[in-house]
C-alpha positions in Angstrom: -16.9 -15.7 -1.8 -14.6 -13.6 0.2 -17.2 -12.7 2.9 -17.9 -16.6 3.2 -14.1 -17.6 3.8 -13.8 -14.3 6.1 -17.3 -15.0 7.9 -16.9 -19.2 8.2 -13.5 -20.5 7.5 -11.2 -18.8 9.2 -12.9 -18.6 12.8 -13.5 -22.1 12.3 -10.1 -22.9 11.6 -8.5 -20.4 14.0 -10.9 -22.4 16.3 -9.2 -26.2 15.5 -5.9 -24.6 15.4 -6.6 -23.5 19.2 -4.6 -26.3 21.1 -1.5 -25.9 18.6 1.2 -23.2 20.1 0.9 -19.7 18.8 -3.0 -20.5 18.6 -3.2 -22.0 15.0 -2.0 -18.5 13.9 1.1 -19.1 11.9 -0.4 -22.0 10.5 -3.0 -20.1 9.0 -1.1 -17.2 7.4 1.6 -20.2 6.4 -1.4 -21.6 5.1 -3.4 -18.5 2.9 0.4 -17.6 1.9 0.8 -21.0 0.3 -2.6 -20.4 -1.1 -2.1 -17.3 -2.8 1.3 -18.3 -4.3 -0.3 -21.3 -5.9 -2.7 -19.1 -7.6 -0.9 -16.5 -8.6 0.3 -18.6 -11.6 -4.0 -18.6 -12.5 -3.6 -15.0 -12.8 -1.3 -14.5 -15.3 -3.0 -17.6 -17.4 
């Protein structure tokens, strides 16, 4: 699972985030930061 997000989701979304400034960058770590704090709570469960 992790070598399919590393190997196909985030070039691709690095690659749709390319015309936004700071090259879809900060929306991406915003974006995997939101995503780990939302399953954090699945870890404790």
């Amino acid at each position: 699972m992790v070598y399919l997000v590393l190997a196909e989701f985030i070039p691709e979304a690095l690659a749709v985030g390319a015309n936004l400034k700071g090259g879809g960058h900060r929306e991406l770590v915003g974006g995997v930061i939101a995503g780990i704090t939302l399953m954090l709570p699945l870890v404790v469960v």
